[in-house]
Steps between C-alpha positions, in 0.01 A plus 500: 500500500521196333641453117285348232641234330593562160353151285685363212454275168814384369446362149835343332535164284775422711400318838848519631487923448156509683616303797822756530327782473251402790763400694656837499177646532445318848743719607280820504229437766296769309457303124328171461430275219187426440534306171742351235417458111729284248351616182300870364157316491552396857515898633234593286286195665603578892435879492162445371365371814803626723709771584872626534636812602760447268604271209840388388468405150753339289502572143585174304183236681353214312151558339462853564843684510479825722475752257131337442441476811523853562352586183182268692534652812432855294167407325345396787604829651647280821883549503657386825818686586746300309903457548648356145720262628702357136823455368459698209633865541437698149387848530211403292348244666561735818301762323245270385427372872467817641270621213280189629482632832738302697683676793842338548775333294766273646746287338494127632861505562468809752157321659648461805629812633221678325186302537402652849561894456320446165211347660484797760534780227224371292283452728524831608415626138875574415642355185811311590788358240799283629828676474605318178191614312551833618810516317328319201289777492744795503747336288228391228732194521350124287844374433568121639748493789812335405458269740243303295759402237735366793517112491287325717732282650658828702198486655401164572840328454598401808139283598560125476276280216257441759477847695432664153214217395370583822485836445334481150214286679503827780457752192219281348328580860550086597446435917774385685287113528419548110859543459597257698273231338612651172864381535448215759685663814342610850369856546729527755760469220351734281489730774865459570611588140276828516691624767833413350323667193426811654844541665657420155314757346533743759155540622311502821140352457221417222461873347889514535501156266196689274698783439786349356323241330311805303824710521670234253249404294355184629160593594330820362 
């Protein structure tokens, strides 16, 4: 018997987070994506004349922010199953979410091994949290992690001038031929320092690159 496809919005001001989180989910035959937004209004325009199995919704989107969005979805009684997908982590704004109906909650920094299994729970009408919000729940815990006070250069130290400009431009969702005609060097040059980049940095692909661009504070 065959498996129906499980279809999926991914909505996220951050082109480089979209593209890395539908590159992993090419991996699962099952999911597709049907449809990217890069701002609330966006969402709330698509799913009135299409549909989605499921939505992954970030939080903090241009024009309408998420928590609208849901707050939309509710008064016209039409609330897609919807994955928060944020980098905010406060037991209130967990509680508020759920109160709005959504049925997941996944930090952006644990998208990756996450994103799939979430997906799959939702849809079959399970609440899922990632493993870090789990604990946010049972430990009531809204501190800051030290780790946000650390200075930045421990993190992005050991990038040359241009690999870190470069990066900047990659945060700020720029194209590897925008990028290139930004700074006046050959995409095949831009390319080149992404790699070295990535293997600086210690990650694997574009969600890898996401992940620790949200995980240390450069894009949200």
């Amino acid at each position: 018997m065959e498996t129906k496809s499980i279809h999926v919005h991914i909505a996220d001001d951050h082109q480089i987070l979209i593209d890395g989180i539908a590159a992993v989910l090419k991996t699962e035959p099952q999911i597709q994506v049907v449809g990217f937004s890069l701002d609330g209004q966006s969402v709330l325009d698509w799913f009135t004349t299409q549909k989605a199995d499921i939505l992954i919704l970030d939080i903090g989107m241009p024009k309408v922010d998420g928590i609208d969005v849901l707050r939309s979805f509710n008064s016209r009684q039409d609330l897609p199953n919807t994955i928060v997908l944020t980098s905010y982590n406060d037991i209130k704004l967990i509680k508020e979410v759920l109160k709005l109906g959504a049925k997941g909650f996944i930090t952006k920094v644990s998208a990756g091994e996450n994103i799939i299994e979430a997906i799959k729970t939702v849809y079959k009408g399970e609440l899922y949290f990632s493993k870090d919000i789990r604990n946010k729940i049972v430990d009531s815990f809204t501190g800051k992690k030290a780790s946000d006070e650390e200075h930045f250069n421990e993190y992005f130290g050991m990038l040359t001038e241009r690999e870190f400009e470069i990066l900047k431009l990659v945060a700020e969702d720029y194209t590897n031929k925008e990028i290139s005609e930004k700074l006046f060097i050959a995409p095949v040059t831009v390319d080149t320092h992404k790699k070295n980049i990535m293997t600086k940095l210690g990650v694997k692909n574009a969600l890898g690159l996401a992940v620790y661009l949200v995980k240390h504070k450069i894009i949200e």
